[in-house]
DSSP file (Angstrom, degrees, kcal/mol; ACC not computed):
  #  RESIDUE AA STRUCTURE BP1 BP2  ACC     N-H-->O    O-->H-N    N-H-->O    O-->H-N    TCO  KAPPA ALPHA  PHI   PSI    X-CA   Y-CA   Z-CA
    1    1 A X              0   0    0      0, 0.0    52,-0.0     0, 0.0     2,-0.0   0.000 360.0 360.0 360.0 137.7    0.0    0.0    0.0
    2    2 A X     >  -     0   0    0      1,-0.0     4,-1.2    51,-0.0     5,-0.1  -0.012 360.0-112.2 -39.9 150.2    1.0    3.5   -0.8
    3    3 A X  H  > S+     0   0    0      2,-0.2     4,-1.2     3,-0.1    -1,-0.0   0.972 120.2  39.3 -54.6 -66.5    1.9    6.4    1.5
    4    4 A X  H >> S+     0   0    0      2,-0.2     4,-2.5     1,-0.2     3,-0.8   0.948 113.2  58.2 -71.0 -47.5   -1.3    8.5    0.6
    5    5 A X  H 3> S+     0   0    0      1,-0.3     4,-1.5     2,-0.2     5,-0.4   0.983 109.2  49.1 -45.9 -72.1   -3.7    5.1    0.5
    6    6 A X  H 3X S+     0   0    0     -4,-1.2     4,-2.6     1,-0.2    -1,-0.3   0.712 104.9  47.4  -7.0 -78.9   -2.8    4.5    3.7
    7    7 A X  H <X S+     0   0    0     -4,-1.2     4,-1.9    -3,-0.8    -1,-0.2   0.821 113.4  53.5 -68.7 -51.1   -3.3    7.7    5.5
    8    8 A X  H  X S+     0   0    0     -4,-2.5     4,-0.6     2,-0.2     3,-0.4   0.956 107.5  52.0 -52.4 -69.6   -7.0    8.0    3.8
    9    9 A X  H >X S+     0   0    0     -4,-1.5     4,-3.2     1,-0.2     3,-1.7   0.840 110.5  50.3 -36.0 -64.3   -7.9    4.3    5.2
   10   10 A X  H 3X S+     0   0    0     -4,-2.6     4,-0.9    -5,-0.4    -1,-0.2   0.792 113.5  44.9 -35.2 -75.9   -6.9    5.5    8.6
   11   11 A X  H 3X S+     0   0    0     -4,-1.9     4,-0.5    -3,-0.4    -1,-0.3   0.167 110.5  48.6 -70.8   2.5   -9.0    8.5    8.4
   12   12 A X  H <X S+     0   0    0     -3,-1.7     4,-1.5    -4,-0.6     5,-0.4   0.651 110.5  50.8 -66.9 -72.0  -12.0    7.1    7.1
   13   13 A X  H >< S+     0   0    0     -4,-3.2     3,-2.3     1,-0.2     4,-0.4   0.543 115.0  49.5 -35.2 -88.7  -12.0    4.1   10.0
   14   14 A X  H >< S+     0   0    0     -4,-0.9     3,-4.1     1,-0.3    -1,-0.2   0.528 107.2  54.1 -40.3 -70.4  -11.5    7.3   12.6
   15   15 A X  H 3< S+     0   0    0     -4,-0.5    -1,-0.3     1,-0.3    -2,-0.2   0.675 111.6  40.9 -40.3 -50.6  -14.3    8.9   11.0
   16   16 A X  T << S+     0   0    0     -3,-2.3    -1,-0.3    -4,-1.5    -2,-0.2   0.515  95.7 107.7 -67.2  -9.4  -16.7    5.7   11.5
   17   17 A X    <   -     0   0    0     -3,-4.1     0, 0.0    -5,-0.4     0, 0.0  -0.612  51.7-168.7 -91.3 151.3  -15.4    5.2   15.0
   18   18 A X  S    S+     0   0    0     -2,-0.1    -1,-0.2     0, 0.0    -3,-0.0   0.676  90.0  52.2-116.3 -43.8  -17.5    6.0   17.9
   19   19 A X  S    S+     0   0    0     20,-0.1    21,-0.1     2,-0.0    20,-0.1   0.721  81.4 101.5 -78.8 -87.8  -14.3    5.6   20.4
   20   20 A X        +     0   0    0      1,-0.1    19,-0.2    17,-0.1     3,-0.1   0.516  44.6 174.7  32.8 128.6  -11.9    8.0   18.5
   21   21 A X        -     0   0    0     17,-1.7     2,-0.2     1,-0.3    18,-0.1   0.499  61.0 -10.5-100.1 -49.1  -12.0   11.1   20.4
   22   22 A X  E     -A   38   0A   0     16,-0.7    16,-0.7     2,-0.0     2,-0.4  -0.875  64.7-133.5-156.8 179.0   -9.5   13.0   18.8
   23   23 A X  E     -A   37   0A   0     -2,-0.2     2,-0.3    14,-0.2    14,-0.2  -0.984  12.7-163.2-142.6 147.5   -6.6   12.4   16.2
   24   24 A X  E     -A   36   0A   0     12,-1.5    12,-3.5    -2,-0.4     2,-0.3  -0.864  19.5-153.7-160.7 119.1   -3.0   13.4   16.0
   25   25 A X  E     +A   35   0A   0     -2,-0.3    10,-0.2    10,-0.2     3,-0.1  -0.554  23.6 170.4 -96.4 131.7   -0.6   13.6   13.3
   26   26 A X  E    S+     0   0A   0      8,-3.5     2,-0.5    -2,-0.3    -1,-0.2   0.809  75.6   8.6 -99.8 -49.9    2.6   13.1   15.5
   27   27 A X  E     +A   34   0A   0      7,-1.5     7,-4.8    -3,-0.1    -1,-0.3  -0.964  61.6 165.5-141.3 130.0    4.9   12.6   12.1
   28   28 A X  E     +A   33   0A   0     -2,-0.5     5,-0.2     5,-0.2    -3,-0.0  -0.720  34.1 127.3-153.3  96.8    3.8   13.2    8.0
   29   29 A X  E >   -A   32   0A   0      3,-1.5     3,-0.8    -2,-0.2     4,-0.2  -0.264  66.6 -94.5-134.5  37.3    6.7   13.3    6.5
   30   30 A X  T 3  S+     0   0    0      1,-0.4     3,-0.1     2,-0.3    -2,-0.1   0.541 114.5  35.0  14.4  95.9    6.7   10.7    3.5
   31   31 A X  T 3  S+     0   0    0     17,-0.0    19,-2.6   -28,-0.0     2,-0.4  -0.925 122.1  53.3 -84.4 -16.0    7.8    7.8    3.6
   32   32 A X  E <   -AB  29  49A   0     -3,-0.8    -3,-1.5    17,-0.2     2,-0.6  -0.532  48.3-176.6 -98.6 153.1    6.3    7.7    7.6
   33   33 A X  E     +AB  28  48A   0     15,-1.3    15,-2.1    -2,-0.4     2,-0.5  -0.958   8.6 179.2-145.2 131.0    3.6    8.3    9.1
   34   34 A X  E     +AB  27  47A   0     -7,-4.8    -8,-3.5    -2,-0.6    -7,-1.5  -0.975  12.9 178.6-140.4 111.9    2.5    8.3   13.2
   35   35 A X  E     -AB  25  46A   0     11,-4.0    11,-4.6    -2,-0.5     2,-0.4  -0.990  17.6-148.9-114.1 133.7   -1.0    9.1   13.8
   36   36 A X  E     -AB  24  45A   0    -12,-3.5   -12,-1.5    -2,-0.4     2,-0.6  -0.952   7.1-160.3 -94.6 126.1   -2.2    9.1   17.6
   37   37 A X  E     -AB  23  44A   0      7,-1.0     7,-0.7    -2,-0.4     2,-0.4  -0.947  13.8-145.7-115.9  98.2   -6.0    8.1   18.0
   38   38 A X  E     +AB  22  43A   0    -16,-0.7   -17,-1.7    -2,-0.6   -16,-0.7  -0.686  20.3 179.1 -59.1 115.9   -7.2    9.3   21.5
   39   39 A X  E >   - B   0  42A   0      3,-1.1     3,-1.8    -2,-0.4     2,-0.8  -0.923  69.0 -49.6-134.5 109.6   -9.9    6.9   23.2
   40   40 A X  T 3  S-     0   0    0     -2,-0.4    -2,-0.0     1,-0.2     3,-0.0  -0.609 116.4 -31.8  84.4-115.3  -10.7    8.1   26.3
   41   41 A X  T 3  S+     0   0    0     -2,-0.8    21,-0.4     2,-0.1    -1,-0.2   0.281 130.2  76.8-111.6  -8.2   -7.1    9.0   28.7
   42   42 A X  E <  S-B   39   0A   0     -3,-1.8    -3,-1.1    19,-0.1     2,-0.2  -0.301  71.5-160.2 -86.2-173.5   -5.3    5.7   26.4
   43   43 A X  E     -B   38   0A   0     -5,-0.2    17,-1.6    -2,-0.1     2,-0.4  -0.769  18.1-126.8-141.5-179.8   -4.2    6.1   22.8
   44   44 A X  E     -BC  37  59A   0     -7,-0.7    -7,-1.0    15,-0.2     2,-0.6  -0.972  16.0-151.7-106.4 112.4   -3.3    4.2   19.6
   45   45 A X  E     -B   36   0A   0     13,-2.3     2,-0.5    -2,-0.4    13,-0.4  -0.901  16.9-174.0 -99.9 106.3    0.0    4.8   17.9
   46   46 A X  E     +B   35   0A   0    -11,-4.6   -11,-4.0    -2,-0.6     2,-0.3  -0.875   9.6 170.0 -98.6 135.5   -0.6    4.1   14.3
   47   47 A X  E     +BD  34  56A   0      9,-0.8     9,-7.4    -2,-0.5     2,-0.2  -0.988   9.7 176.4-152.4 153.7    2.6    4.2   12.0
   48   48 A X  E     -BD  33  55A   0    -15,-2.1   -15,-1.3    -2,-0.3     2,-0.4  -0.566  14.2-154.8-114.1 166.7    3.4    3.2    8.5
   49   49 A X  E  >  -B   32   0A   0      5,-0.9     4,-1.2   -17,-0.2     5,-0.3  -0.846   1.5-162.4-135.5 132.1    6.4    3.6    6.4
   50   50 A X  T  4 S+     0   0    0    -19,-2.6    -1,-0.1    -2,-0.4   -18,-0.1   0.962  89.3  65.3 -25.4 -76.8    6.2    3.7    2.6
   51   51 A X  T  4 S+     0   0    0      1,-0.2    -1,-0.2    -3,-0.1   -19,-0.0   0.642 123.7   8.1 -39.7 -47.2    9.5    2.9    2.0
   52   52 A X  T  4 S-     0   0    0      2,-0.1    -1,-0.2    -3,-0.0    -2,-0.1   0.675  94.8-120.9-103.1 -18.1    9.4   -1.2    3.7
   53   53 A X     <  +     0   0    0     -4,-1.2     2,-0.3     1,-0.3    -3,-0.1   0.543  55.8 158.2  92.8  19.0    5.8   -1.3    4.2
   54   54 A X        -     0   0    0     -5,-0.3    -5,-0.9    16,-0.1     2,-0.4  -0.640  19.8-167.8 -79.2 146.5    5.9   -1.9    8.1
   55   55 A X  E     -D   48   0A   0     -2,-0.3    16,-2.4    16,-0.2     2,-0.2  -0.990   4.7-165.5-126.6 145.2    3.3   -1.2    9.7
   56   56 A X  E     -D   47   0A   0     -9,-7.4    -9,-0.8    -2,-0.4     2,-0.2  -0.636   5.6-169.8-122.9-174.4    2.8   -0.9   13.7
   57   57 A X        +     0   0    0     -2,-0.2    12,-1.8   -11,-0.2     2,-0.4  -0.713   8.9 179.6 149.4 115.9   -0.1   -0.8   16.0
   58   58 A X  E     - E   0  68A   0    -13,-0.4   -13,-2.3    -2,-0.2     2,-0.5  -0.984  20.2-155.5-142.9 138.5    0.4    0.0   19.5
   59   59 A X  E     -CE  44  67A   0      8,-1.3     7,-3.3    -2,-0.4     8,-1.7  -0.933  29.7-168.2-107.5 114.6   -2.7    0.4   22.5
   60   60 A X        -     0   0    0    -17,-1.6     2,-0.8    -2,-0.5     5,-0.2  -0.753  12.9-177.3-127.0  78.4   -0.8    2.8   25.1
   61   61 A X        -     0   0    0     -2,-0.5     3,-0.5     3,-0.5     2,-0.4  -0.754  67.2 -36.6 -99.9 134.6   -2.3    3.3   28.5
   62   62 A X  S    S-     0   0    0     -2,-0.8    -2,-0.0   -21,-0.4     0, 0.0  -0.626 128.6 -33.0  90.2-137.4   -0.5    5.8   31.1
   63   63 A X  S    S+     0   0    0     -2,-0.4     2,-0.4     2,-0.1    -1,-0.2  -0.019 121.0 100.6-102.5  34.6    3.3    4.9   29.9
   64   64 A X        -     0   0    0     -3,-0.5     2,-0.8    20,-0.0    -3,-0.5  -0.964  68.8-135.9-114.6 121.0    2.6    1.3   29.1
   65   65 A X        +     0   0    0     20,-0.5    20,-0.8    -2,-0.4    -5,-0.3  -0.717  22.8 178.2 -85.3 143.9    2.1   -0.4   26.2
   66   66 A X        +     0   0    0     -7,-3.3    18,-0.3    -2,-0.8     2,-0.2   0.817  66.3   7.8-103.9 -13.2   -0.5   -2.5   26.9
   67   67 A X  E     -E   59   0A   0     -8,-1.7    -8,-1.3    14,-0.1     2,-0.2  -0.896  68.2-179.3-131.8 163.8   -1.2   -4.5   23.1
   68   68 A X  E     +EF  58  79A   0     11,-1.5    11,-3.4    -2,-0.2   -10,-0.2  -0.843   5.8 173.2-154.0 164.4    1.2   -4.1   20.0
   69   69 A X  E     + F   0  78A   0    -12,-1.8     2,-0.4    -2,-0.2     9,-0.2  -0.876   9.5 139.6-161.5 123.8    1.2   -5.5   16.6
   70   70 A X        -     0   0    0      7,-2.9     2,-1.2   -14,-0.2   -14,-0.2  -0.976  46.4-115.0-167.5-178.2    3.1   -5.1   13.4
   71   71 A X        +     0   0    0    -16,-2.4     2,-0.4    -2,-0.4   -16,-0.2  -0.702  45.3 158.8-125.5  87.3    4.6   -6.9   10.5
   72   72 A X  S >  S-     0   0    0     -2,-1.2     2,-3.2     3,-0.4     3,-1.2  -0.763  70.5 -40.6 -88.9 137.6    8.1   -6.4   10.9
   73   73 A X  T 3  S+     0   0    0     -2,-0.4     3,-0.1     1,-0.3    -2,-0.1   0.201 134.5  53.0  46.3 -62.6   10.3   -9.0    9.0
   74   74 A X  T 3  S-     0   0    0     -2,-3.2    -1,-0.3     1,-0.3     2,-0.2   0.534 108.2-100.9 -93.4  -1.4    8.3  -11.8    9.9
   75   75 A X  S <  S-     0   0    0     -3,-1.2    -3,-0.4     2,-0.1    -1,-0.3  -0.480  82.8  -4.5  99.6-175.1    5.0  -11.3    9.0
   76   76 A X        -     0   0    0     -5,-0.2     2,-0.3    -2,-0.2    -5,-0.1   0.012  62.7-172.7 -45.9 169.0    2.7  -10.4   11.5
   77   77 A X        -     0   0    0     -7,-0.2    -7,-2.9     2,-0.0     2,-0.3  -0.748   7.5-158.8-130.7 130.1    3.6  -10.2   15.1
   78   78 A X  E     -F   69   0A   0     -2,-0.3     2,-1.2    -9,-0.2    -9,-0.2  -0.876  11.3-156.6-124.1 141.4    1.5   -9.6   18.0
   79   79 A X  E     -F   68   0A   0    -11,-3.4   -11,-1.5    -2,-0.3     6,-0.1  -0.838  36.7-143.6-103.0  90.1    2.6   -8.3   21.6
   80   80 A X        -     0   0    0     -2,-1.2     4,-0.2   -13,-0.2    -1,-0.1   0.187  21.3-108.4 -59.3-178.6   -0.3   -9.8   23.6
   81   81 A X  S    S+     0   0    0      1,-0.2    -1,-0.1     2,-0.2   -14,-0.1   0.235 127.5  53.6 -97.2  22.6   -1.9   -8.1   26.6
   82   82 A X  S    S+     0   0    0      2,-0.0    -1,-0.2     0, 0.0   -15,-0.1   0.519 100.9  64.6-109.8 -24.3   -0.2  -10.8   28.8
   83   83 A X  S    S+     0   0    0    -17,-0.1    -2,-0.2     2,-0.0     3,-0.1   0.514  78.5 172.3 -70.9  -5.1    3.3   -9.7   26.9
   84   84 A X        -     0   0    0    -18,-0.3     2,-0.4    -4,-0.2   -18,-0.1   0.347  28.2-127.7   4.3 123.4    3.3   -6.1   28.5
   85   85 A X              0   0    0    -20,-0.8   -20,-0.5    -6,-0.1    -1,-0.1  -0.832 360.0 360.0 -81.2 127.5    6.4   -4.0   27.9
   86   86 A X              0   0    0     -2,-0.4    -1,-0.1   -22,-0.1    -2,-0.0   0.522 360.0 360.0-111.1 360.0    7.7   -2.7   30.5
């Protein structure tokens, strides 16, 4: 997927989303992209890069992450909610 395709998907799903609170472009700078999706006092960190095509997914309450997921190297990988980073 493309830089700009991307960024549109995201912001259509927000649009449809009931929890979405707020949105925040942290970095849009081609090839990356980090949008923060506010729900509630947590967040979402979504970020893309063009250039390799990773994409990450992170659910961030307080200073924790508390889910992640992205397809680095190996194809998908998920950082369950028992896998906490600390």
């Amino acid at each position: 997927m493309d830089y700009k395709t991307f960024k549109d998907h995201v912001f259509r799903v927000v649009k449809k989303s009931s929890l979405v609170r707020r949105t925040e472009i942290l970095h849009d700078m081609e090839p990356f992209l980090k949008i923060r999706l506010h729900i509630e006092e947590d967040f979402v960190d979504v970020t893309f890069n063009a250039e390799t095509g990773k994409t990450s997914y992170a659910y961030i309450r307080g200073d924790e992450r508390i889910f992640g997921a992205n397809n680095a190297l190996i194809g998908w990988h998920i950082h369950p909610w028992e896998e906490k980073e600390h």
